[in-house]
C-alpha positions in Angstrom: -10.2 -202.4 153.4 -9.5 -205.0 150.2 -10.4 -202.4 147.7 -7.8 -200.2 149.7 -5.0 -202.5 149.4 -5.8 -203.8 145.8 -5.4 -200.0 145.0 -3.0 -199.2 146.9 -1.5 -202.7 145.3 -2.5 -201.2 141.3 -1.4 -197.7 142.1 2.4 -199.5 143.0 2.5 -201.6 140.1 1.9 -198.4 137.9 4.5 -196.5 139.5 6.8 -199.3 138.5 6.1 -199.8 135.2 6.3 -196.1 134.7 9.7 -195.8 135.7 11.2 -198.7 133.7 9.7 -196.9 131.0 11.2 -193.9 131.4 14.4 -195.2 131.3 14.0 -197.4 128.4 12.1 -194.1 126.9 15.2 -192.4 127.7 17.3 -194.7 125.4 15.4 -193.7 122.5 16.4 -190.5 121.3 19.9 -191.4 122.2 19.9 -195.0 119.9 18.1 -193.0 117.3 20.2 -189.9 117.4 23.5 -192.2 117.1 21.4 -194.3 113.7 20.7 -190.9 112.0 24.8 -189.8 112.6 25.6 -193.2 111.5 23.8 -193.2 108.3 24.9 -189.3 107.5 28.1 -190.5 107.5 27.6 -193.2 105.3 25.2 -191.4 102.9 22.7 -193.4 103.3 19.3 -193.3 105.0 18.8 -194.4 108.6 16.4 -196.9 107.7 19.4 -199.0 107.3 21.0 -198.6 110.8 20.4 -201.5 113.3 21.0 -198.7 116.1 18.1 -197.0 114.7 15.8 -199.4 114.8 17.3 -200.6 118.3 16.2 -197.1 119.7 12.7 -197.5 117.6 12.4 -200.8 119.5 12.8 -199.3 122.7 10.3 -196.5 121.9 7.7 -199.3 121.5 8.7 -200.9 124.6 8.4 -197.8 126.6 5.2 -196.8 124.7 3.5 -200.2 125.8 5.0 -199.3 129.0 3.2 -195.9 129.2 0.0 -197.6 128.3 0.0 -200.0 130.8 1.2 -197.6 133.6 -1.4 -194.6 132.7 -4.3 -197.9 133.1 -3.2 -198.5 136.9 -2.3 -194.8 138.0 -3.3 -191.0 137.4 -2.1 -189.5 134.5 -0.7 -186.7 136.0 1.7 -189.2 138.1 2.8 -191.3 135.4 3.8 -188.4 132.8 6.3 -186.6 135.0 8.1 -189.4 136.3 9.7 -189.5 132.4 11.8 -186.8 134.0 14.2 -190.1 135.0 14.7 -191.4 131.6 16.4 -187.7 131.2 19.3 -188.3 133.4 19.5 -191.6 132.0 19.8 -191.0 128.5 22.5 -188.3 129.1 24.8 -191.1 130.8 23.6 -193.6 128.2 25.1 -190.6 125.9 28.1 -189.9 127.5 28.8 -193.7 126.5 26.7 -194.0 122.8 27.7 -190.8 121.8 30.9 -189.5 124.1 29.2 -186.2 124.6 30.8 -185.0 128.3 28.8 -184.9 131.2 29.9 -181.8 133.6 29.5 -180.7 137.3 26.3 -179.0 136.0 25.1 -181.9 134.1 25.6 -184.2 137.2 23.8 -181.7 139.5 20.8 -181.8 136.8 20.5 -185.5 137.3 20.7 -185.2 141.3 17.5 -182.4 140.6 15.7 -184.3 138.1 15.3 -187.8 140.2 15.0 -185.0 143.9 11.7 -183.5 141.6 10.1 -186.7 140.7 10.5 -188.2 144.3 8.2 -184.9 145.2 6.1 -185.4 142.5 5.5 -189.0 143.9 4.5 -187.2 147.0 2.2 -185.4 146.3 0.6 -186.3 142.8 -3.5 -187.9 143.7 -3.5 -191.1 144.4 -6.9 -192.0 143.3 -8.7 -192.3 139.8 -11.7 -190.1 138.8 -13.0 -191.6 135.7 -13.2 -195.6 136.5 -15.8 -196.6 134.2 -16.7 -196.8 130.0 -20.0 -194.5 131.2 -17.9 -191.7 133.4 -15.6 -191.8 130.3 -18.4 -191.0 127.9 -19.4 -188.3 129.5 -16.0 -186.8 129.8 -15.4 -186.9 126.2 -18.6 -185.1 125.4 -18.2 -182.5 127.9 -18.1 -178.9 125.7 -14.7 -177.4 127.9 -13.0 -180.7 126.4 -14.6 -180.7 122.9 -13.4 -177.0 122.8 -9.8 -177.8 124.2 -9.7 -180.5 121.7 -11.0 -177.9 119.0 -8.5 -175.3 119.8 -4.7 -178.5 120.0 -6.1 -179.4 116.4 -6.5 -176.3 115.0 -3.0 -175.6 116.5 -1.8 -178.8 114.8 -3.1 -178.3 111.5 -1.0 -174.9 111.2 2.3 -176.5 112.2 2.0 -179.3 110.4 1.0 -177.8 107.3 2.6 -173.9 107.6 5.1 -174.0 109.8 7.0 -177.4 109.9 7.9 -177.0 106.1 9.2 -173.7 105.8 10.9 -173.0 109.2 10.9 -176.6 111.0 14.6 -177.0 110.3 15.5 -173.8 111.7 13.4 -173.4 114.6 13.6 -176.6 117.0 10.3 -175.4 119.3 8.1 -176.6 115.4 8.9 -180.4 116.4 8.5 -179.8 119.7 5.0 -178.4 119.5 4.1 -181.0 117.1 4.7 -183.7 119.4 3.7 -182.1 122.9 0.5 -181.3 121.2 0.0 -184.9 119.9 0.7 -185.9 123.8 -2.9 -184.8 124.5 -4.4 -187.4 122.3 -2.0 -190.3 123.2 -1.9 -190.3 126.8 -6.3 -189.6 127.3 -6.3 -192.5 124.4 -4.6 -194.7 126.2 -6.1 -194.0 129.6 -9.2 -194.7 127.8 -8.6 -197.6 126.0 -8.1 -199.7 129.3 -11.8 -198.1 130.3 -13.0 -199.6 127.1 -11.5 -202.5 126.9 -13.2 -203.6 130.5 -16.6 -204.0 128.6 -15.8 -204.9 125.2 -14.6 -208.1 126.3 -17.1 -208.4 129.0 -19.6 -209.4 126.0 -22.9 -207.9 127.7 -25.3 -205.8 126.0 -23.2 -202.6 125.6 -19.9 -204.2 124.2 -21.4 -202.8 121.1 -21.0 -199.1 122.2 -17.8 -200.1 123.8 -16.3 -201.2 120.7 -16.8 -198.7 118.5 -15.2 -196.4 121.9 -11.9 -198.3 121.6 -11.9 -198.3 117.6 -12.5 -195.1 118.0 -9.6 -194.6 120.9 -7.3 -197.0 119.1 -6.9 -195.0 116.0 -6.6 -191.9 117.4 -3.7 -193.3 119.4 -2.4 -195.2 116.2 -2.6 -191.8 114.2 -0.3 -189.7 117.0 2.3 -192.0 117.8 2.7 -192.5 114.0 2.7 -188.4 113.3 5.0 -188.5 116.7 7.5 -190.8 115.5 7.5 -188.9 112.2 8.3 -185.8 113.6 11.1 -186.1 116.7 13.0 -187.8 113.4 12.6 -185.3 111.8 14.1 -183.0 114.4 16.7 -185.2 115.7 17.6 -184.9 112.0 18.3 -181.2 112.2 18.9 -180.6 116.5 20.7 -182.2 118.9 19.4 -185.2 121.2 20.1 -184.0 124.4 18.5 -180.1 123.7 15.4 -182.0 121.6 14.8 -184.1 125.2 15.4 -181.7 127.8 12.3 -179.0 126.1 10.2 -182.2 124.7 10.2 -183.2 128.5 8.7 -180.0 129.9 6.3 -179.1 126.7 4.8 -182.6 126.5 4.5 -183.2 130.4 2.9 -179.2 130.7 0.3 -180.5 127.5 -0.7 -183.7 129.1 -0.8 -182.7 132.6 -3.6 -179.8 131.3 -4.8 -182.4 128.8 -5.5 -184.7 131.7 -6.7 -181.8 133.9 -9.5 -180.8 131.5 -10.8 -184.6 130.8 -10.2 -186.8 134.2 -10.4 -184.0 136.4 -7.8 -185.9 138.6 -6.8 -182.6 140.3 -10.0 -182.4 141.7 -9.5 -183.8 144.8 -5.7 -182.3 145.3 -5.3 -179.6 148.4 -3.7 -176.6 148.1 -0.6 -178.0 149.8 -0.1 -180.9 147.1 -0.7 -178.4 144.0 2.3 -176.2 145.7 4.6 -179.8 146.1 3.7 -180.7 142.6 4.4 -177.5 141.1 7.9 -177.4 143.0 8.5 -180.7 141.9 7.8 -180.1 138.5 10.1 -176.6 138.6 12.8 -178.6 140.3 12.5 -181.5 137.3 12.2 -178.7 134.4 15.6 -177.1 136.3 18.0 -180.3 136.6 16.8 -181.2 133.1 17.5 -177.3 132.3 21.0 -177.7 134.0 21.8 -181.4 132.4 21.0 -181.2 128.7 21.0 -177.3 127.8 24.5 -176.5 129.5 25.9 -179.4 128.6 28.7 -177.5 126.8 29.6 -175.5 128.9 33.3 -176.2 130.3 33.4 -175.7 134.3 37.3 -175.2 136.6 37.9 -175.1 139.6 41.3 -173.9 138.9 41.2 -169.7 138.9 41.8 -168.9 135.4 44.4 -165.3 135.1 43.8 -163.4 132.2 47.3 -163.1 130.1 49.0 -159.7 130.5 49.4 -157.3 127.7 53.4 -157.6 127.9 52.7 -160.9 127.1 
């Protein structure tokens, strides 16, 4: 009944620190976005912009944030709940940036928070990797090695092939960039908490431990960094509020299966619960469709008449 509660206790904690971190998350791109106008206009390079590095501040933040979260719940309940940084950032940039927020964008916030509340439903509750050994194992298994096989050869051609020559033009090269990178960061940092447990325990297996978190520390280390590089990039070239609204669904769809293949935290979900997430998730992927894609689009309620041809 204790373990229950201290659970039950973890699994609310999580869920807290995951949404403060979506909206601090959903800051970012906003905060950057106004630093990289800033500097265009100037001529100068956004390095120099306070606002940008206020928005790179906040990424931190939400990316400690993240970590800690994805330690005390499932992965696959953490990562869609950065739906409710999306409605949040478009109000923050209705204010930052004075981009107009219409009946549809309103609606797509109502949606997006409606989703999420359902994904809270029925997301599982409880962990199926809880230790260093159960991790091990994971990460050797040959369906994730070849996952893992198939995101970086996937990487390596958009990185290298695509991102230079059509990256500017073509906003789904960023996009795949960093929703790809999103199933190295979030198993890393579910891991590192696993590894963490024994390395400072200091028995006789801290060794192997240590060398798991290196080993889980850089990998994290190395996508953030080619993250970070990359939604610049494209927030160079595409608009904040389209960038967020697809990076959303892309990176929640790669982690989710990301998280599917190596925890195996679906496991234990009924039939039932996979239909309420996968409603939830439509309803998220919908307002956030609604909000940020159709945000230009000019609504009346007034019934327009065409002008005659006398006139």
């Amino acid at each position: 009944m204790t373990l229950d509660l201290e659970k039950s206790s973890l699994l609310s904690v999580g869920l807290g620190i995951a949404v403060v971190s979506s909206f601090i998350n959903g800051s970012t791109f906003v905060l950057q976005r106004k630093g990289i106008l800033r500097a265009q206009k100037r001529g100068t390079s956004y390095l120099t912009e306070y606002v940008w590095w206020g928005g790179t501040l906040c990424m931190v933040i939400g990316q400690i944030g993240n970590f800690l979260a994805y330690n005390a719940a499932p992965a696959v309940l953490v990562t869609p709940l950065g739906a409710l940084g999306v409605p949040f950032g478009a109000l923050l940039a209705s204010y930052v940036l004075q981009e107009h927020l219409n009946v549809l964008g309103k609606l797509g916030c109502l949606l997006s928070c409606v989703g999420s509340v359902v994904l809270i439903i029925h997301t599982p509750k409880s962990e199926n990797v809880t230790s260093r050994a159960e991790l091990e194992e994971k990460l050797g298994d040959p369906v994730f090695l070849g996952y893992l096989f198939v995101v970086l050869l996937l990487l390596i051609v958009l990185i290298f092939w695509m991102a230079p020559s059509r990256g500017a033009s073509n906003i789904m090269v960023y996009i795949s960039i960093c929703s790809l990178l999103g199933s190295f960061t979030v198993p890393s940092s579910k891991g590192l908490g696993l590894a963490a447990q024994d390395v400072f325990r200091g028995d006789s297996s801290s060794q192997g431990a240590f060398y798991l978190f290196a080993g889980l520390l850089g990998t994290l280390a190395v996508s953030i960094l080619i993250q970070f590089a990359f939604i610049n990039r494209a927030l160079e070239h595409f608009d904040s509020n389209l960038f967020g609204a697809i990076y959303y669904v892309t990176f929640t769809s790669m982690v989710t299966l990301a998280s599917a293949v190596l925890f195996r935290e679906w496991s234990r979900v009924g039939v039932l619960d996979c239909l309420g997430m996968l409603c939830g998730f439509t309803t998220v992927s919908v307002g956030i469709v609604l909000l940020q894609i159709f945000r230009g689009v000019t609504l009346t309620w007034k019934n327009v008449t065409p002008p005659s041809k006398n006139d």
